[in-house]
PyMOL Python script that loads the backbone (N, CA, C, O; Angstrom):
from pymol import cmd

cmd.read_pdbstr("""\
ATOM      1  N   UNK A   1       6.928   2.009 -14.703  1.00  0.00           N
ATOM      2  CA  UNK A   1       8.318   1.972 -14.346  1.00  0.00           C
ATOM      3  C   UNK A   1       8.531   1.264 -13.003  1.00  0.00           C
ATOM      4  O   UNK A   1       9.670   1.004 -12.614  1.00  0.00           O
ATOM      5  N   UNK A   2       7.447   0.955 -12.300  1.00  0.00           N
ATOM      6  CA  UNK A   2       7.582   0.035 -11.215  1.00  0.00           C
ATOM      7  C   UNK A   2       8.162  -1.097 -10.786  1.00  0.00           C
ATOM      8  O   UNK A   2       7.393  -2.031 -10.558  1.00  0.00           O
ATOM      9  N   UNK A   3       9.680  -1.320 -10.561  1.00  0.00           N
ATOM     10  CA  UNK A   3       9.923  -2.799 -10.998  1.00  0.00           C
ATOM     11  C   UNK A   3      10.674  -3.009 -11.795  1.00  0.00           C
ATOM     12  O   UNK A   3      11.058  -4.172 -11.917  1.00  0.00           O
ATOM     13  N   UNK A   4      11.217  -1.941 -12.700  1.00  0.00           N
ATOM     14  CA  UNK A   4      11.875  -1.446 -13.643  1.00  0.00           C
ATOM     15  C   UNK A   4      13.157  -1.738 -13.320  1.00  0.00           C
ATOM     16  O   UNK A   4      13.351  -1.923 -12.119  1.00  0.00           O
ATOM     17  N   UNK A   5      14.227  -1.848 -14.153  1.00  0.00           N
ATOM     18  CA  UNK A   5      15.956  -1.566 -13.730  1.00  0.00           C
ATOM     19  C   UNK A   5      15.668   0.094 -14.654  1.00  0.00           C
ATOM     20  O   UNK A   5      15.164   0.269 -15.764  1.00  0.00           O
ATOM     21  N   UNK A   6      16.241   1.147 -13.623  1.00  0.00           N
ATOM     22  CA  UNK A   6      16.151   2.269 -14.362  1.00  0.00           C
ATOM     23  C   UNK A   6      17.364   2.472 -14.918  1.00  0.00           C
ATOM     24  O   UNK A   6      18.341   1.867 -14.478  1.00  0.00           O
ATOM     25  N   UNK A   7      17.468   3.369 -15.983  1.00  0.00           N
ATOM     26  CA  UNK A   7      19.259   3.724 -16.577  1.00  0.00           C
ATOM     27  C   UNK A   7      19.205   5.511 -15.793  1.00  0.00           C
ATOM     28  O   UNK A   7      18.242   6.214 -15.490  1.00  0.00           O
ATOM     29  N   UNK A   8      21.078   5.804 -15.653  1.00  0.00           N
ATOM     30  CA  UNK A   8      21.254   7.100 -15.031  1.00  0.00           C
ATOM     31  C   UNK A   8      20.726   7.950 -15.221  1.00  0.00           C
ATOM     32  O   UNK A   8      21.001   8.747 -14.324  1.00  0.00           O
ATOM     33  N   UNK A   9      19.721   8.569 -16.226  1.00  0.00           N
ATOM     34  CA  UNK A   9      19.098   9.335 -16.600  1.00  0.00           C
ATOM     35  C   UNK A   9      17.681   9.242 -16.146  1.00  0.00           C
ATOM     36  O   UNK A   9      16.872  10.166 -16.055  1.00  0.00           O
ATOM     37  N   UNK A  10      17.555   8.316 -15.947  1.00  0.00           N
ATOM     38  CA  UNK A  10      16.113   8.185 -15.661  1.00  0.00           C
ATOM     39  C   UNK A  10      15.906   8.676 -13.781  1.00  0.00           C
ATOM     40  O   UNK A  10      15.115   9.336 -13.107  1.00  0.00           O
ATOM     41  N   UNK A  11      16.977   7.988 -13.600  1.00  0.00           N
ATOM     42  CA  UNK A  11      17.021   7.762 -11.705  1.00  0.00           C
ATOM     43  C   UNK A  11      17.882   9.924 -11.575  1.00  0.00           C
ATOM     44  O   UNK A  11      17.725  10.582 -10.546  1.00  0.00           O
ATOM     45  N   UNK A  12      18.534  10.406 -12.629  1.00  0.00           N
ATOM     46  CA  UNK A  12      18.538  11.734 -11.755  1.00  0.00           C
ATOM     47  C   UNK A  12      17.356  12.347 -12.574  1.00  0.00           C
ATOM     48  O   UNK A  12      16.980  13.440 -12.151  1.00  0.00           O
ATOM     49  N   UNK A  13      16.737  11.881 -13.604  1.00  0.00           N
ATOM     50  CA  UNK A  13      15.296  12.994 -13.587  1.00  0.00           C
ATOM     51  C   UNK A  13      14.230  12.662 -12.244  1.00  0.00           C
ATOM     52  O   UNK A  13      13.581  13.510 -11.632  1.00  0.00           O
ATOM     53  N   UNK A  14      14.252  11.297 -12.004  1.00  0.00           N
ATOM     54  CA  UNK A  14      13.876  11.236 -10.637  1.00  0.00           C
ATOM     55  C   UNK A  14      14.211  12.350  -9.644  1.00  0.00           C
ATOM     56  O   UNK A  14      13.340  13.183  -9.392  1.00  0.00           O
ATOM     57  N   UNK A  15      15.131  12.408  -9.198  1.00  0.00           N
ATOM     58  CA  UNK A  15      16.420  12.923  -8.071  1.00  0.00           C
ATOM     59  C   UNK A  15      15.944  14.854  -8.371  1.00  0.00           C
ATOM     60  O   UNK A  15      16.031  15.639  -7.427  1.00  0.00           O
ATOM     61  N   UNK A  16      15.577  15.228  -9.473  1.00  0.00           N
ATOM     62  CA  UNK A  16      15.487  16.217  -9.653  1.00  0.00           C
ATOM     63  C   UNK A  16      14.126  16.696  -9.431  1.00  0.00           C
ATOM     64  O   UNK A  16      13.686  17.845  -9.459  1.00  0.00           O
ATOM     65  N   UNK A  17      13.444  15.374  -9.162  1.00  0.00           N
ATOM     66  CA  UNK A  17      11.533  16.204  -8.825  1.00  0.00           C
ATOM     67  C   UNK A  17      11.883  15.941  -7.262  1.00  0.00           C
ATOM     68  O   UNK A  17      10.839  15.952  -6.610  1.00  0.00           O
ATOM     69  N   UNK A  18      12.631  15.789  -6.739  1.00  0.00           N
ATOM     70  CA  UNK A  18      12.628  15.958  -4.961  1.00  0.00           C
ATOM     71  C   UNK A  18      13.414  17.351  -4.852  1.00  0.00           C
ATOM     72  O   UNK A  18      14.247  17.952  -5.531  1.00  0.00           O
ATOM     73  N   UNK A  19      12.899  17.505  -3.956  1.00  0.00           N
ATOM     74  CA  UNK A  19      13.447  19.084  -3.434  1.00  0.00           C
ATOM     75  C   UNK A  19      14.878  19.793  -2.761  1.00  0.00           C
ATOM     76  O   UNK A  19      14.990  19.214  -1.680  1.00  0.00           O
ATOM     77  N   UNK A  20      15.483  20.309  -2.829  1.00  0.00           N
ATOM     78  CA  UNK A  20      16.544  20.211  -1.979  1.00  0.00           C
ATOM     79  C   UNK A  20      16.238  20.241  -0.662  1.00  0.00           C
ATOM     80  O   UNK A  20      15.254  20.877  -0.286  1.00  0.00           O
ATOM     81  N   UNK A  21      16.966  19.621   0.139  1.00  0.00           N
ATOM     82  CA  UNK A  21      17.195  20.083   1.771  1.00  0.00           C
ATOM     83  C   UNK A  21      17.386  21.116   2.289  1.00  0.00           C
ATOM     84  O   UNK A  21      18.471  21.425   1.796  1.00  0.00           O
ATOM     85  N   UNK A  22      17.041  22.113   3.121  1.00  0.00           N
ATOM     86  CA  UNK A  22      18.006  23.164   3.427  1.00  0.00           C
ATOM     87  C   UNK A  22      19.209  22.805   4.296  1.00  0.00           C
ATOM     88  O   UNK A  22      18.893  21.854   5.011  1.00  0.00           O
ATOM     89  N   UNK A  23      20.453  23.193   4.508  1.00  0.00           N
ATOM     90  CA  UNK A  23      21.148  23.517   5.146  1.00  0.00           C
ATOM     91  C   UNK A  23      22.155  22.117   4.765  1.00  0.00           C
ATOM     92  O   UNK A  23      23.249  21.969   5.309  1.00  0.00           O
ATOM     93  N   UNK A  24      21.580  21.098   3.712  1.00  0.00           N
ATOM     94  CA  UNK A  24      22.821  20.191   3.395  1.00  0.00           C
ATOM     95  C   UNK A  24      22.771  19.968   1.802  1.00  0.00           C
ATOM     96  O   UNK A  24      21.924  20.466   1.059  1.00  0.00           O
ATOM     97  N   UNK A  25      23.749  19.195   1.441  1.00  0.00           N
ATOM     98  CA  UNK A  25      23.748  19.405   0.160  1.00  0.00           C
ATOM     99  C   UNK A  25      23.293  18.840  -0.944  1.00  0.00           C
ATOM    100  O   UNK A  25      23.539  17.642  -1.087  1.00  0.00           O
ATOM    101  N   UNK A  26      22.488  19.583  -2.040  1.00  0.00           N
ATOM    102  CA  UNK A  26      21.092  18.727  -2.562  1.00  0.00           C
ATOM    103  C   UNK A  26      21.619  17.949  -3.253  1.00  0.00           C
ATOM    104  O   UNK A  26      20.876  17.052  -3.651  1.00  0.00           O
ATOM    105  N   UNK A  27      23.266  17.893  -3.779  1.00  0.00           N
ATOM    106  CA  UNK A  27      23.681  16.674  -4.507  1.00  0.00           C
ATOM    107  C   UNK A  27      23.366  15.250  -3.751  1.00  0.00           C
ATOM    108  O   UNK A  27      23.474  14.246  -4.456  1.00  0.00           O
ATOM    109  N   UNK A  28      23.034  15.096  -2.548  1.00  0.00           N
ATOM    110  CA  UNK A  28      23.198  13.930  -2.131  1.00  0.00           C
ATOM    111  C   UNK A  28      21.853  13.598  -1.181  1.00  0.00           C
ATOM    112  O   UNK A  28      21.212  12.547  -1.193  1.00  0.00           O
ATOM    113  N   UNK A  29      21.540  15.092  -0.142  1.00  0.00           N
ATOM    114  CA  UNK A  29      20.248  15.173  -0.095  1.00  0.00           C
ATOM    115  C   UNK A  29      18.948  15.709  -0.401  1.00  0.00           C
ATOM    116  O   UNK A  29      18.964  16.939  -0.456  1.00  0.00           O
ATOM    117  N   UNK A  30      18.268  15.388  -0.532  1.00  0.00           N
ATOM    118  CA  UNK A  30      16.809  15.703  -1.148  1.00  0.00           C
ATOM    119  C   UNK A  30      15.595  15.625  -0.320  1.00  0.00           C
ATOM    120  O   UNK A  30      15.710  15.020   0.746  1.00  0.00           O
ATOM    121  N   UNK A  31      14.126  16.275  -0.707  1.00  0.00           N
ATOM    122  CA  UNK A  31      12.872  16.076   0.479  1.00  0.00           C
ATOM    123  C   UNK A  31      12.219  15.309  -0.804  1.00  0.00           C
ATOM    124  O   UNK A  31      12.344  15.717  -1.959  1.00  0.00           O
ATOM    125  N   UNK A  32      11.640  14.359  -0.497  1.00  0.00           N
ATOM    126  CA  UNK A  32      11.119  13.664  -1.699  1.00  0.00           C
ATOM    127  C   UNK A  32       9.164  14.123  -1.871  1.00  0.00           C
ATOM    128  O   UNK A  32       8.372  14.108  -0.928  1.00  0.00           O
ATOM    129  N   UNK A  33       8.918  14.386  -2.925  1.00  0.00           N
ATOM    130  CA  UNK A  33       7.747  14.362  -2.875  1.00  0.00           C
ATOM    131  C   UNK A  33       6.402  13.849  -2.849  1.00  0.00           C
ATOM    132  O   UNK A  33       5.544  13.885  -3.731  1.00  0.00           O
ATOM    133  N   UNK A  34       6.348  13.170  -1.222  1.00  0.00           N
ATOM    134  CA  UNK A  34       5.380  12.682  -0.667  1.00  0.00           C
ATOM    135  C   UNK A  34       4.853  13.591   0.619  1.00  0.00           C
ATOM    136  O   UNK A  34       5.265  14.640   1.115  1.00  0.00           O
ATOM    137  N   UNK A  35       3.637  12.609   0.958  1.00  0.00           N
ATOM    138  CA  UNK A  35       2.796  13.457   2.392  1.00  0.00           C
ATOM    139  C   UNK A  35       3.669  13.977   3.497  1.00  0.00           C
ATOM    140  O   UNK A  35       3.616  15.023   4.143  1.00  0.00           O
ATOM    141  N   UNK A  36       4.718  12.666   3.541  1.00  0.00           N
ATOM    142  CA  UNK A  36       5.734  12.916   4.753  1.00  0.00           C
ATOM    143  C   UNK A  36       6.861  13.874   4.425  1.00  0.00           C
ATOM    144  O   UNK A  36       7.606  14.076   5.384  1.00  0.00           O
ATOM    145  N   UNK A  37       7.211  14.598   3.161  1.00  0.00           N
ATOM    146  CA  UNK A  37       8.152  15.222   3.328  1.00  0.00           C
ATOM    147  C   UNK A  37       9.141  13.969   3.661  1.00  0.00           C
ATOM    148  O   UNK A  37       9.585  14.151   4.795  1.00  0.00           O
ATOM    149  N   UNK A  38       9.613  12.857   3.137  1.00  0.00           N
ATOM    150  CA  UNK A  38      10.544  12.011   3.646  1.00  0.00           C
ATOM    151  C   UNK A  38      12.192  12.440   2.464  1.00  0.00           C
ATOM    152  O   UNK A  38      12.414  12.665   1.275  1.00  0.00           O
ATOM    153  N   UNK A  39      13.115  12.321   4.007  1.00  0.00           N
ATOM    154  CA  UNK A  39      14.402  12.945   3.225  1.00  0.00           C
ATOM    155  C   UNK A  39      14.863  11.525   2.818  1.00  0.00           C
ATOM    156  O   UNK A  39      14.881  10.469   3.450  1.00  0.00           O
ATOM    157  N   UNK A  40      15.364  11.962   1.097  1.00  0.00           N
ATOM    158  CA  UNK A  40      16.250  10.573   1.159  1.00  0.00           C
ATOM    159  C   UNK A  40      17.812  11.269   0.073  1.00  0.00           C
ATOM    160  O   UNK A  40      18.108  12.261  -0.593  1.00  0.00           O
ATOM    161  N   UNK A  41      18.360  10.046   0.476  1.00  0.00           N
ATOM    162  CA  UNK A  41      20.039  10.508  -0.241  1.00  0.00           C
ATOM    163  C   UNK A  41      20.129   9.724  -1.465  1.00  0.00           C
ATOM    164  O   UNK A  41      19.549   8.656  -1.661  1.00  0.00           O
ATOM    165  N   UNK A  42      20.914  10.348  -2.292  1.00  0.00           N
ATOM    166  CA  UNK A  42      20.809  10.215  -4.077  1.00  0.00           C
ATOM    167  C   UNK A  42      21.749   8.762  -4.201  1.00  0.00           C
ATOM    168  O   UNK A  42      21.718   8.075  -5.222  1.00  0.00           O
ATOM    169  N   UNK A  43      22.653   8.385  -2.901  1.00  0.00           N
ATOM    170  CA  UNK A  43      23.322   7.122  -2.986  1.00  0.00           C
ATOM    171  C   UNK A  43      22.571   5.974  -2.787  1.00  0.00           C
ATOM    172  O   UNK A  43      22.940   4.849  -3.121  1.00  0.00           O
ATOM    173  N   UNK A  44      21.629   6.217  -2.302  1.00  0.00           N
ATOM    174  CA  UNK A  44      20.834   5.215  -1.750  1.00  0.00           C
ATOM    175  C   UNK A  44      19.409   4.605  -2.297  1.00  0.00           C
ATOM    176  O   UNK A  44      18.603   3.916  -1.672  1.00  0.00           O
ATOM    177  N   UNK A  45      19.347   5.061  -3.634  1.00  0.00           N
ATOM    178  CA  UNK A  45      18.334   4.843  -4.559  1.00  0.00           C
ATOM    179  C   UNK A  45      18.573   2.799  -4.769  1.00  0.00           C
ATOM    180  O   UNK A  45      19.608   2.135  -4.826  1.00  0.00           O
ATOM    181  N   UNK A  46      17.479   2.487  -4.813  1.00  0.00           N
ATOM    182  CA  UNK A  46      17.101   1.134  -4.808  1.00  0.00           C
ATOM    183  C   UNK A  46      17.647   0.487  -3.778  1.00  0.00           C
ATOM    184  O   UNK A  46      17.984  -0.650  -4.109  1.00  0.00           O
ATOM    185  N   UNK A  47      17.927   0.808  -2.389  1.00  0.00           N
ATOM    186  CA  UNK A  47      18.513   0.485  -1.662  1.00  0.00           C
ATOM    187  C   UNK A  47      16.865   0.297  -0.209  1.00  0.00           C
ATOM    188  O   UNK A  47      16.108   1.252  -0.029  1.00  0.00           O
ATOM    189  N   UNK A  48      16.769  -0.444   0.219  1.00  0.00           N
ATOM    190  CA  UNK A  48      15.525  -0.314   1.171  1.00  0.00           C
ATOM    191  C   UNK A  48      16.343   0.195   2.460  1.00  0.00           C
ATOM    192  O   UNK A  48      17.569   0.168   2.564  1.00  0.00           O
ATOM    193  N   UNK A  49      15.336   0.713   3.523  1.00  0.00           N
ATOM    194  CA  UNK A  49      16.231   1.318   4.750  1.00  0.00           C
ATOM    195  C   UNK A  49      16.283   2.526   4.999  1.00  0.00           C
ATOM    196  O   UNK A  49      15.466   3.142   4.314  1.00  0.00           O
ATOM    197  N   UNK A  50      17.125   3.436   5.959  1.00  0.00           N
ATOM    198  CA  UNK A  50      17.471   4.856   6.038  1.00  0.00           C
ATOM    199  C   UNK A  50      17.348   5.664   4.672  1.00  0.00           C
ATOM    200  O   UNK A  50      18.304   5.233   4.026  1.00  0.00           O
ATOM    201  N   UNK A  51      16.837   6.393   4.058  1.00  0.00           N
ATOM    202  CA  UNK A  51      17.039   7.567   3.192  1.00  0.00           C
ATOM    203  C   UNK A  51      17.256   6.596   1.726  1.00  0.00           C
ATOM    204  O   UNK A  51      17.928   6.970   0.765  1.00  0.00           O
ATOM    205  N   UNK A  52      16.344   4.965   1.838  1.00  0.00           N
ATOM    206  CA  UNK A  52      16.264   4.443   0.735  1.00  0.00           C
ATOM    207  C   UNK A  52      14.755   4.825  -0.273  1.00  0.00           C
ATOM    208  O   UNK A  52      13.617   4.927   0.185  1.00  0.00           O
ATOM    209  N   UNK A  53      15.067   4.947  -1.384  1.00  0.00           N
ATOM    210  CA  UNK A  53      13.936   5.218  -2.451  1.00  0.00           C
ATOM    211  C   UNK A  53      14.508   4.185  -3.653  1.00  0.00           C
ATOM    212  O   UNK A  53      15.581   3.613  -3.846  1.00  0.00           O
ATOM    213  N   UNK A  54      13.214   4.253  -4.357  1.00  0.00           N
ATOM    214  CA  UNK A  54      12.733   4.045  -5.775  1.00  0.00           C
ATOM    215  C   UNK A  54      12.296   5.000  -6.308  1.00  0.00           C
ATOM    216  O   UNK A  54      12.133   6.023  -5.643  1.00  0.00           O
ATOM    217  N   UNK A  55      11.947   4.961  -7.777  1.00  0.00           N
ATOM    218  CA  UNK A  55      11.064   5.332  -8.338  1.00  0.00           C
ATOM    219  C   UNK A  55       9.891   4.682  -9.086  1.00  0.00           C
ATOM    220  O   UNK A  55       9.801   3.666  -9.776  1.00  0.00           O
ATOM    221  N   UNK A  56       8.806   5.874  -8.605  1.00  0.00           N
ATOM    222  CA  UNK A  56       7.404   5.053  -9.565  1.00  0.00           C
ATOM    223  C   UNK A  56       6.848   5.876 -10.389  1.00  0.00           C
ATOM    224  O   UNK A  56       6.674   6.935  -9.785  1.00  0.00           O
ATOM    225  N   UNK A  57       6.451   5.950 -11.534  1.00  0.00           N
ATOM    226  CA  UNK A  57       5.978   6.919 -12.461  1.00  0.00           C
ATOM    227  C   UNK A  57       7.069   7.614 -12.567  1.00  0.00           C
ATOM    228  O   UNK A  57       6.446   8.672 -12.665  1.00  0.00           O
ATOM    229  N   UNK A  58       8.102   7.933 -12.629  1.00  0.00           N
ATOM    230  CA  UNK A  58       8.963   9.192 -12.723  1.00  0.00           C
ATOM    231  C   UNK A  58       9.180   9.818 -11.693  1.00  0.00           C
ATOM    232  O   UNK A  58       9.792  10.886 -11.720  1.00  0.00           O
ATOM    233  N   UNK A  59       8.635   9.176 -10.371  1.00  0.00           N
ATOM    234  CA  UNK A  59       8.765  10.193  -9.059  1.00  0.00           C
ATOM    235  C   UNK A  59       9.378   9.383  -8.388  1.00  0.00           C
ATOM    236  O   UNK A  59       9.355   8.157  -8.500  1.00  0.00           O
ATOM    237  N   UNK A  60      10.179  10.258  -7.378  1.00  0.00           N
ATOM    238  CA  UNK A  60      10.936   9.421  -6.217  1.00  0.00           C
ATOM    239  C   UNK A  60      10.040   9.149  -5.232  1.00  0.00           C
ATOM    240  O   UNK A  60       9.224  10.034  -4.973  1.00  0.00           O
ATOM    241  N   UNK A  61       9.992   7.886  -4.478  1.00  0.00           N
ATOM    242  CA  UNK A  61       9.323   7.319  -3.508  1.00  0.00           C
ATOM    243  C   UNK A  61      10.034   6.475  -2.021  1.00  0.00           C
ATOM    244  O   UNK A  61      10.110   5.261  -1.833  1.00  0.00           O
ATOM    245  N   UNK A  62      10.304   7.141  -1.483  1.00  0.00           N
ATOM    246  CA  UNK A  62      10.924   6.520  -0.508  1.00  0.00           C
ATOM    247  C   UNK A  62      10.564   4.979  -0.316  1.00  0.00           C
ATOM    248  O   UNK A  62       9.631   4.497  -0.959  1.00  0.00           O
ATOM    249  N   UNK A  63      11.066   4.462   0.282  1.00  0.00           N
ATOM    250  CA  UNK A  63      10.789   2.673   0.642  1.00  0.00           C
ATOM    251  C   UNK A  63       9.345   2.960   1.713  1.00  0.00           C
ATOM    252  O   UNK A  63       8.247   2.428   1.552  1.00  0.00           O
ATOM    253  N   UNK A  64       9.642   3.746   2.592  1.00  0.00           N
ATOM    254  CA  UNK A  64       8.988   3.316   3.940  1.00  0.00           C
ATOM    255  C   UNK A  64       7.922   3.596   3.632  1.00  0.00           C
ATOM    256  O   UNK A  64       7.249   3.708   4.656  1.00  0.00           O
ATOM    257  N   UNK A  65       7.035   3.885   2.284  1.00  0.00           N
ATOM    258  CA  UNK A  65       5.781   4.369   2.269  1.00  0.00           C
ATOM    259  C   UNK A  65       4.682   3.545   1.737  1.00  0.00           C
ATOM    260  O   UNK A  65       3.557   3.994   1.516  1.00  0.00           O
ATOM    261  N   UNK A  66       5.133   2.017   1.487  1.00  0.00           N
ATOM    262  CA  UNK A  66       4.237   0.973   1.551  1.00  0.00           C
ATOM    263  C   UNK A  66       3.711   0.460   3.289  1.00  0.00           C
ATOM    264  O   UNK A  66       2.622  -0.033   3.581  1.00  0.00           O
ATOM    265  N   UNK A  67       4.741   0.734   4.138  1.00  0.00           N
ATOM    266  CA  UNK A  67       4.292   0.601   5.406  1.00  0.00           C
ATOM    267  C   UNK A  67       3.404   1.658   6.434  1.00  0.00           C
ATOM    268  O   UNK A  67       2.834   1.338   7.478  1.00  0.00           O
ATOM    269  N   UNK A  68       3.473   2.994   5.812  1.00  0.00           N
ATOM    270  CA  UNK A  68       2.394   3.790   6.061  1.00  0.00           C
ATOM    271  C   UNK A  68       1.969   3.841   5.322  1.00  0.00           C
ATOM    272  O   UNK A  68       2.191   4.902   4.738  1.00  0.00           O
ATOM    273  N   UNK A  69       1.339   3.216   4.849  1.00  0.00           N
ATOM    274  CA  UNK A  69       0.169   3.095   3.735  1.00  0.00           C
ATOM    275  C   UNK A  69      -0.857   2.066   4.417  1.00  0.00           C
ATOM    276  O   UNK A  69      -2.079   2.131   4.278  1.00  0.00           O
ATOM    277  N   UNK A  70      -0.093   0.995   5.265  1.00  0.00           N
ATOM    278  CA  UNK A  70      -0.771  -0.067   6.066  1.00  0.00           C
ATOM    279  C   UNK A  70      -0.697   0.240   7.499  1.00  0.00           C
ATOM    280  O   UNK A  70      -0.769  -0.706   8.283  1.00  0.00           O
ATOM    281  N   UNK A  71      -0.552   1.539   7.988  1.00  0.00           N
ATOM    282  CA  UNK A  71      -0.551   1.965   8.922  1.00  0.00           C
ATOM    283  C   UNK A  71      -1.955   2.590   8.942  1.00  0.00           C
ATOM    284  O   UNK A  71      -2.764   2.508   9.866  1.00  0.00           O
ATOM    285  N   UNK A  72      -2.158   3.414   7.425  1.00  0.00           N
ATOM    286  CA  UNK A  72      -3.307   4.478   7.534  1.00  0.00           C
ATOM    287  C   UNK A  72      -4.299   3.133   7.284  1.00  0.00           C
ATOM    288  O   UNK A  72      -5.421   3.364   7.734  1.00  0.00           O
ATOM    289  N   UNK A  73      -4.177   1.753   6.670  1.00  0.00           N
ATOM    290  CA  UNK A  73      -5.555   1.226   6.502  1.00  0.00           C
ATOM    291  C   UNK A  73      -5.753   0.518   7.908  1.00  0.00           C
ATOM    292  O   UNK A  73      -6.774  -0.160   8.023  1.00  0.00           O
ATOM    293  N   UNK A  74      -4.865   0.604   9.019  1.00  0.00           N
ATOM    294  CA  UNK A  74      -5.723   0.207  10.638  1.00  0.00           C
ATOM    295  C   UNK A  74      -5.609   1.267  11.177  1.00  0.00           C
ATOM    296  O   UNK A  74      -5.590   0.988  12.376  1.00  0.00           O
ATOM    297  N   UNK A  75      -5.470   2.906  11.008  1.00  0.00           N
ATOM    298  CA  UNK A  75      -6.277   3.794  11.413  1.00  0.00           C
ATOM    299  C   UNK A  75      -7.676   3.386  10.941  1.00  0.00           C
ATOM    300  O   UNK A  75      -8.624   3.123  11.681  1.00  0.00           O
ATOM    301  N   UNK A  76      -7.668   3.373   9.734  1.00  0.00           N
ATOM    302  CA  UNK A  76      -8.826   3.682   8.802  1.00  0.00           C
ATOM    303  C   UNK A  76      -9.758   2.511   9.483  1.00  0.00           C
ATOM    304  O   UNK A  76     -10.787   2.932  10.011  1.00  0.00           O
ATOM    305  N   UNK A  77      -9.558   1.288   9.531  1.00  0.00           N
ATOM    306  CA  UNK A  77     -10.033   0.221  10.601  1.00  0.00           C
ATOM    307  C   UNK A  77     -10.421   0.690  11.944  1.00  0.00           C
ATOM    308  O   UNK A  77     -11.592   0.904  12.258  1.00  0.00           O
ATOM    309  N   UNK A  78      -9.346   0.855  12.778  1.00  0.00           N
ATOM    310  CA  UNK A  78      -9.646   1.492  14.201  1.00  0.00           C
ATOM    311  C   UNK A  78     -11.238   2.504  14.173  1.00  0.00           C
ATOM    312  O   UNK A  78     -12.292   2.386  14.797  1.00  0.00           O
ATOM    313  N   UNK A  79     -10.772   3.459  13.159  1.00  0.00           N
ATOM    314  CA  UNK A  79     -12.101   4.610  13.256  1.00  0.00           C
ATOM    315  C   UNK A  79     -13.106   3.926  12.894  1.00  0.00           C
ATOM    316  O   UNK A  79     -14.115   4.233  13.530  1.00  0.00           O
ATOM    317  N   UNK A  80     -13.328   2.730  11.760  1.00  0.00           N
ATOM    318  CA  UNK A  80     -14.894   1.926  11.753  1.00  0.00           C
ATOM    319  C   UNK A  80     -15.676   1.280  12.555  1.00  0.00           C
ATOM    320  O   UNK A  80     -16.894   1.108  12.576  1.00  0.00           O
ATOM    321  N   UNK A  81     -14.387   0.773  13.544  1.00  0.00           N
ATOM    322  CA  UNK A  81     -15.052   0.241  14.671  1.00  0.00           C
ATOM    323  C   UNK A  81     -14.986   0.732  15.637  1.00  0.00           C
ATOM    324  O   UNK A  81     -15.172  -0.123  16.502  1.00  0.00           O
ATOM    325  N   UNK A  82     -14.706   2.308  16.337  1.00  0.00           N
ATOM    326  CA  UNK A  82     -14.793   3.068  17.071  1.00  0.00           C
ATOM    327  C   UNK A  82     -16.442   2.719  17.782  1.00  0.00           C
ATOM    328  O   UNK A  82     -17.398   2.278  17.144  1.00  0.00           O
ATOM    329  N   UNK A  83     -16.425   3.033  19.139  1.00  0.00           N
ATOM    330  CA  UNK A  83     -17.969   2.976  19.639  1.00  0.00           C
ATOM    331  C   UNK A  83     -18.666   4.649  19.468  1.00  0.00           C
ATOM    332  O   UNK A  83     -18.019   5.693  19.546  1.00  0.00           O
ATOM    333  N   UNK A  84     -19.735   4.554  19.289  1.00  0.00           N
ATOM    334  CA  UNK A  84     -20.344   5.573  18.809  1.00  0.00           C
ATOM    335  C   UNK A  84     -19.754   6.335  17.508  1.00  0.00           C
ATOM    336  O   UNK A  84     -19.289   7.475  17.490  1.00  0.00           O
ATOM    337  N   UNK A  85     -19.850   5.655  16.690  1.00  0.00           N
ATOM    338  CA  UNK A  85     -19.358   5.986  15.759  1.00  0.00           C
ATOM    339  C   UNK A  85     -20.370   6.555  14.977  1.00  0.00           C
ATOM    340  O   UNK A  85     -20.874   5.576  14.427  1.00  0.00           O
ATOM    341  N   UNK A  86     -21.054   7.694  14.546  1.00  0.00           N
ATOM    342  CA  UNK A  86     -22.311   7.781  13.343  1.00  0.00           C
ATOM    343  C   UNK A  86     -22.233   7.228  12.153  1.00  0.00           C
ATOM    344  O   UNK A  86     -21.111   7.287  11.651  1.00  0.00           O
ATOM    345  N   UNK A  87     -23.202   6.614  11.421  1.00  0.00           N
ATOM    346  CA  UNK A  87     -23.388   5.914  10.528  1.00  0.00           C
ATOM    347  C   UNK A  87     -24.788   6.253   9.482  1.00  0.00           C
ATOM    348  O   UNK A  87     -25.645   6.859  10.127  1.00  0.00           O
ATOM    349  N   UNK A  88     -25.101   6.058   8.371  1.00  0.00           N
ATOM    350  CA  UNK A  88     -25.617   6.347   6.984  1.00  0.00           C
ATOM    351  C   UNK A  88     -25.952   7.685   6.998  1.00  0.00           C
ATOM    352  O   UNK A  88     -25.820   8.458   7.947  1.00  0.00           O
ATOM    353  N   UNK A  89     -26.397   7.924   5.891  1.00  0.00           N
ATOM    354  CA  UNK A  89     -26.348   9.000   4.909  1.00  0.00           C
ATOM    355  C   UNK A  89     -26.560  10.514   5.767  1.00  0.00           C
ATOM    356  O   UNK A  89     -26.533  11.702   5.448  1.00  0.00           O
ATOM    357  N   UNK A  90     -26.681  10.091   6.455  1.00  0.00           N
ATOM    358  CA  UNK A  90     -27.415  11.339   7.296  1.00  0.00           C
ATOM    359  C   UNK A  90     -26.145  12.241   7.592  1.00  0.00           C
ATOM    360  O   UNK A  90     -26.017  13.462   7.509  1.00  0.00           O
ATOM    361  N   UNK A  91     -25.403  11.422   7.900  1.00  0.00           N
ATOM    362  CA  UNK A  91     -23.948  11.945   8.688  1.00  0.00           C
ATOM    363  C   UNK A  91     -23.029  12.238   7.610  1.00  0.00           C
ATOM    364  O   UNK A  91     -21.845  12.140   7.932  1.00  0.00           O
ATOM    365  N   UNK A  92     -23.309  12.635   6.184  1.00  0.00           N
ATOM    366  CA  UNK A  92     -22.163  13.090   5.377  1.00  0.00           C
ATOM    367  C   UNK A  92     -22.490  14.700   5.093  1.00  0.00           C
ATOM    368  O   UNK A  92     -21.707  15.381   4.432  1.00  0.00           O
TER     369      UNK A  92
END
""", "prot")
cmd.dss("prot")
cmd.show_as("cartoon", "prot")
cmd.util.cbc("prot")
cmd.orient("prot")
């Protein structure tokens, strides 16, 4: 479904695997289910930006999570080339 034009049904079975917010209203906001807990709003589906998502597989995905995704691979960098870093088998 990646890439997809979704139809209304598809985008609120989306809308319905994110969680409500507390204290605002889940018609419009939602906690989407990723690592970050990222809030996004039900107007703003295919929209990139503030409280913009898609969906992939059937799940809502906020926009901003292709860019921490390339955040964690130059952590993931940074820590390989850390000095003193331990290295082979010994160290798992």
């Amino acid at each position: 479904m990646i890439g997809e034009i979704s139809s209304d049904a598809e985008v609120e079975a989306a809308w319905q695997k994110a969680r409500p917010l507390p204290g605002h209203d889940s018609r419009i906001f939602r906690v989407a289910p990723d690592v970050l807990r990222s809030v996004i709003r039900r107007d703003r589906f295919g929209i990139r930006g503030k409280y913009g998502w898609r969906i992939e597989y059937g799940r809502p995905v906020p926009f901003h999570r292709l860019s921490m995704e390339s955040a964690m691979r130059r952590v993931e960098r940074d820590l390989r080339r850390a000095p003193g870093r331990m290295t082979g088998a010994a160290n798992i």
